[in-house]
Structure formats: C-alpha cells, structure tokens
C-alpha positions as CSV (number, residue, x, y, z in Angstrom):
1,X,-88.3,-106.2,91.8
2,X,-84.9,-106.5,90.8
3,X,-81.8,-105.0,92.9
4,X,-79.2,-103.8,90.6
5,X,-76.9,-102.7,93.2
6,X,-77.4,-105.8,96.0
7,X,-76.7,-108.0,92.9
8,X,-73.6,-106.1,91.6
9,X,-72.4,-105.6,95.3
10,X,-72.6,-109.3,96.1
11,X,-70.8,-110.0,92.8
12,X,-67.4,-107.9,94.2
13,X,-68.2,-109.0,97.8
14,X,-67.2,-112.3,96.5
15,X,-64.6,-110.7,94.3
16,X,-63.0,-109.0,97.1
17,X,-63.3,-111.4,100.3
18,X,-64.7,-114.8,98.6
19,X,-66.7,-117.0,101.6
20,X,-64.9,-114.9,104.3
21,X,-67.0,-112.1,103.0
22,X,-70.4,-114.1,102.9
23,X,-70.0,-115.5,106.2
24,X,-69.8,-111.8,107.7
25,X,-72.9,-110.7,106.0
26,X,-74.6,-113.9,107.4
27,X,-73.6,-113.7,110.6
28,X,-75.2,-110.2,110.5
29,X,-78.5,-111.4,109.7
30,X,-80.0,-112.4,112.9
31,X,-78.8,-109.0,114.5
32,X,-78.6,-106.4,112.0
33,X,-79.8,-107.7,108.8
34,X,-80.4,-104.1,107.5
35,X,-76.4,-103.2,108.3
36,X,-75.7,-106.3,105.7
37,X,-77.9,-105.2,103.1
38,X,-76.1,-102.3,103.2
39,X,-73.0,-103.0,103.1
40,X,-73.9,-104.8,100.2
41,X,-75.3,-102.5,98.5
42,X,-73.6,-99.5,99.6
43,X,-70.0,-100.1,100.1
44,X,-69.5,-102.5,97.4
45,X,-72.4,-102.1,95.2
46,X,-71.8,-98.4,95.2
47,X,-68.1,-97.8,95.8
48,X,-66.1,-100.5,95.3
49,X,-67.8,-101.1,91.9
50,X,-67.9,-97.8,90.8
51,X,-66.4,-97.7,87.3
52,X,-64.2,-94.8,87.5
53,X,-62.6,-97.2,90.5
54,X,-61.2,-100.2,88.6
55,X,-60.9,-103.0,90.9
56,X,-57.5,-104.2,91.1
57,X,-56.9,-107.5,93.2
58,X,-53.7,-107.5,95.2
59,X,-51.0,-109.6,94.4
C-alpha cells in the first residue's frame, strides 16, 4: 500500500534539512523507529507540506 504522506514528508524532509535530515531519521531506527515514521509523516508530511503553508527556503 502506498503512503501518500511518508512519501510527501520525505520529499520536504529533504527539502528542508537535505542528508542532515535523513541521517536523524536513521539514527532513529534502531531505537524509536515508530518516532521517525512519524516525524515523517506527521510533521513534514502533514504540516510543513500543507498547502495553505507555502514553503519558503531561507536565504
């Protein structure tokens, strides 16, 4: 099954942070895989790509 909102809050984790951001979700996943997934999901698939919040990349 397909995860519309781990897919589209991967693509702005990596907007956002880049590799610094994927190396905090891995080193989650030994100890709290579930808090990563969320994260994912929740904070950026959720919020942070919400389309009534444009992204705007600082300067």
């Amino acid at each position: 099954m397909k995860n519309e909102r781990f897919e589209m809050g991967t693509e702005m984790l990596n907007k956002v942070d880049g590799h610094a951001g994927e190396n905090v979700i891995a080193s989650l996943e030994n100890i709290a895989p579930d808090l990563g997934k969320f994260i994912i999901e929740f904070a950026f698939g959720d919020i942070i790509a919400a389309p009534h919040l444009p992204y705007k990349k600082e300067k």
